[in-house]
N, C-alpha and C positions, 0 to 999 in steps of 0.2 A: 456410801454414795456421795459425799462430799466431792468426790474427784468429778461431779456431773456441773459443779458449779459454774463453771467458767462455758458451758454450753450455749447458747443462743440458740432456741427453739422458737418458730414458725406455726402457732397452733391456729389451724383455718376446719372453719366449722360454722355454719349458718347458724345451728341452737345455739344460744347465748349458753344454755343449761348447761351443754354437753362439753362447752367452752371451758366454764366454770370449772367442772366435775375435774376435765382433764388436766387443766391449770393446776389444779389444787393436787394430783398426783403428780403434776411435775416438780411443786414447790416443796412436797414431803418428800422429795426424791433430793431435795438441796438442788434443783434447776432454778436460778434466781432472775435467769434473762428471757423471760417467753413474753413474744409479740403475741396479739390474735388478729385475726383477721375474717370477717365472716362468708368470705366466696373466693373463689379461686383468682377473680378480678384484683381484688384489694387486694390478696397475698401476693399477687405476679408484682405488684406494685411496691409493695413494702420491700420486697425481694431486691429492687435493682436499688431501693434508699439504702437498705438495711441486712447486710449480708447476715445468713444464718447459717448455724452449723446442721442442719435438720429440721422437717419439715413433716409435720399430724398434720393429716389432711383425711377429711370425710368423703365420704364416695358421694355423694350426692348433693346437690348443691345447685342454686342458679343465680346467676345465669352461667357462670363457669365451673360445672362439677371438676371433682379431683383428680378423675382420668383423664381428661382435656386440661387441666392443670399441670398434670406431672408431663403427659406429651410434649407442651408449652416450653417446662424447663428442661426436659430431656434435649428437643430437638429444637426448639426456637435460637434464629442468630443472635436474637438479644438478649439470652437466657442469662442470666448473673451465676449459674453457675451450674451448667450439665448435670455434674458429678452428683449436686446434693444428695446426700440421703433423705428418702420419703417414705414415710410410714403412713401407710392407707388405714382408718378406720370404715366400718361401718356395719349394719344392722344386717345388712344383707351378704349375707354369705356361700348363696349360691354357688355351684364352682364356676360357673360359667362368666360371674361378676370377678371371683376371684384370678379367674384366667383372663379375663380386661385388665383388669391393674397390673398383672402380671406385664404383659403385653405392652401396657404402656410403659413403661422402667418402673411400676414401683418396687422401694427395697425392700419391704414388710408390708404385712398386711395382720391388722386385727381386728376381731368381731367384739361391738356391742350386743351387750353392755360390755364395757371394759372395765378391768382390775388394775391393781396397780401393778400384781407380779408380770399381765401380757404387755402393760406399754414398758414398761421397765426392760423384759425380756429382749425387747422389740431393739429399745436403744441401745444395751448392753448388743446385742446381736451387729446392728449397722457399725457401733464402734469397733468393739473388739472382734468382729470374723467379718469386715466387708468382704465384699463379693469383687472380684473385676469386671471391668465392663467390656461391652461385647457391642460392637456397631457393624451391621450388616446393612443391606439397601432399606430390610422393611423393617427394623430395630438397633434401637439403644437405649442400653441401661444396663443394670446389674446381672450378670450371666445368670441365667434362667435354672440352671441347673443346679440342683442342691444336693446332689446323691452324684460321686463318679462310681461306675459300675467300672466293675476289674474283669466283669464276662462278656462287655461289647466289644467285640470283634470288627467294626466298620471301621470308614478313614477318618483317622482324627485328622481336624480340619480347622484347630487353634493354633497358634504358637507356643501355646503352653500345652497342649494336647503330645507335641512331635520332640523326638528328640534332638538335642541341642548340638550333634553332631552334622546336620541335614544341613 
């Protein structure tokens, strides 16, 4: 995991505790560059000092939880950088919370308590298989879709979807 070193990680999280917890799985991962940050406010902030290459953010949060966070740098003009990768934590894993974050662009999502194998997963994932991104009128972010089916028969309606003859 040495190859993680040269990373800049963004770990925003109101528990100081949970701050800690995840710090201490990034540094045993050889991640030597993590900011923290404890609200979605102060990370939008550190974000336009402090470019990072990926962003732990907790779902919940105030005054700026992490899905009005990731919205923020999804679609805001002064976002320091759209694309980032963002990995959503949190306690609540609902599907319905999980299909928020979806929704908003996040790239990952993990539930607490976290281990080291899901945030590691989580990073290894956003590095090595990013997703392309996909901007429609009511979304942007990481194409939603994690499963292509070889038996839907509708209009594919991507440029990567059509063949490169058309």
């Amino acid at each position: 995991m040495s190859s993680l070193a040269s990373l800049q990680v963004l770990l925003v999280d109101d528990n100081q505790h949970m701050r800690a917890i995840t710090s201490a799985v990034l540094q045993s991962a050889g991640i030597r560059k993590v900011r923290e940050a404890a609200d979605g406010v102060a990370a939008l902030e550190m974000l336009r000092e402090h470019p990072a290459d990926l962003v732990i953010v907790d779902f919940n949060m105030f005054p700026l939880d992490g899905v009005e966070f990731t919205r923020l740098v999804r679609n805001s003009p002064d976002s320091a950088n759209p694309y980032l990768p963002i990995i959503m934590m949190t306690g609540h894993s609902e599907k319905s919370r999980v299909y928020e974050a979806r929704d908003a662009g996040v790239t990952e999502f993990v539930v607490k308590p976290i281990t080291a194998k899901a945030i590691l997963d989580r990073i290894q994932a956003v590095i090595f298989r990013p997703r392309p991104f996909v901007k429609t009128d009511g979304y942007f972010g990481p194409d939603r879709r994690r499963v292509q089916s070889a038996e839907y028969k509708g209009e594919k309606r991507r440029a990567t979807d059509r063949p490169h003859d058309i």
